[in-house]
Phi, psi and omega in degrees: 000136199277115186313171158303275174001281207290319169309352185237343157306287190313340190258020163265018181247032152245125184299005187256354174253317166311329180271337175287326169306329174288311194284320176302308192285357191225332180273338179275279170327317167311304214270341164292312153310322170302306223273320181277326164317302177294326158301320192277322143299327150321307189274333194284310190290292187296002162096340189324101185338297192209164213262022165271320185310282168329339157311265150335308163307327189271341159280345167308301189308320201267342182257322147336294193268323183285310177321315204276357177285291190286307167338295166330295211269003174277303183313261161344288178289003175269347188237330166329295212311293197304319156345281208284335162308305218283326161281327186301313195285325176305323201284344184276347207041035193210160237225126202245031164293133199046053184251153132357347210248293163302317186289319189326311192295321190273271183015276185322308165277330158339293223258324182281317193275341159296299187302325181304340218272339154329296196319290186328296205294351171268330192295332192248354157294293170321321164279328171287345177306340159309339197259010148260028196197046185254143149128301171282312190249017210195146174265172157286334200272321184262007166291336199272311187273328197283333197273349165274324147308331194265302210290300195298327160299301150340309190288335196271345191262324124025251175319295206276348160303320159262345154342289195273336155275352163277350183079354173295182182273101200320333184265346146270355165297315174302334190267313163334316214251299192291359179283315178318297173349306192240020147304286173309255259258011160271297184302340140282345177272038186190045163237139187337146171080349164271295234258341200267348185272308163328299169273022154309000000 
């Protein structure tokens, strides 16, 4: 009998479980790239000395948002799930505990809560990797800027990703997702208190 594991390897070739995963993983993600742009500006405009701090705040965010990723959608699709056994068996009359019918589902939620708990952690890892060369190879101010950038990039490989599996024009899907990127990081450099610190 085919492990959950091995059943949610086998359930990444039906695209209809590859697209609730797309979603997850890309709506997570978003929100995660958002969160460390606004933390990375932030903490720089708030005076925060040096980029192990920054670092640290943004591992914080990232052990936040990914638990609360994968969590979120185990919970949900576990009840989803059961929802849907619970009709198949009223309409079947027939009772689908350990059958290929459950494993599938529970495969399928494996394969969603993994991929939402992904989504963050590339989103706020990535951008923070400049504030780990901060001091030798990096300023706070262009660790701060490169990192702003990495984000705004993300966002744009995002957009254009689903662009183009959407049949849109993959590069205004990009420009669309990467416009946020610096959306957040205007509206933090122009939040009470940002700008008065920046100039101490």
């Amino acid at each position: 009998m085919p492990s959950i594991r091995d059943t949610a390897v086998r359930l990444l070739g039906d695209e209809d479980v590859r697209s609730i995963s797309r979603r997850y993983f890309v709506s997570n993600g978003f929100d995660g790239t958002l969160t460390c742009i606004g933390v990375v500006v932030g903490a720089v405009l708030s005076g925060v000395p040096d980029g192990v701090t920054v670092v640290k705040i943004g591992l914080g965010a990232a052990v936040g948002l990914g638990t609360s990723a994968v969590w979120s959608v185990w919970e949900i699709e576990r009840a989803e799930t059961r929802a849907e056994i619970l009709r198949i068996e009223q309409a079947m009359l027939v009772d689908l505990d350990d059958t290929r019918v459950q494993r599938d589902r529970q495969g399928e939620r494996l394969v969603h809560a993994t991929m939402s708990g992904l989504g963050p952690l590339i989103g706020i890892l990535v951008p923070l990797s400049p504030f780990v060369l901060e001091g030798t190879v990096f300023s706070m101010v262009e660790a701060a800027l490169l990192a702003v950038g990495l984000g705004i990039a993300i966002l744009g490989v995002f957009g254009a990703y689903m662009g183009s599996i959407s049949g849109q024009r993959w590069y205004v899907a990009a420009a669309r997702m990467a416009l946020a990127g610096l959306v957040v990081a205007v509206i933090n450099v122009f939040l009470p208190g940002s700008r008065a610190h920046a100039q101490d």
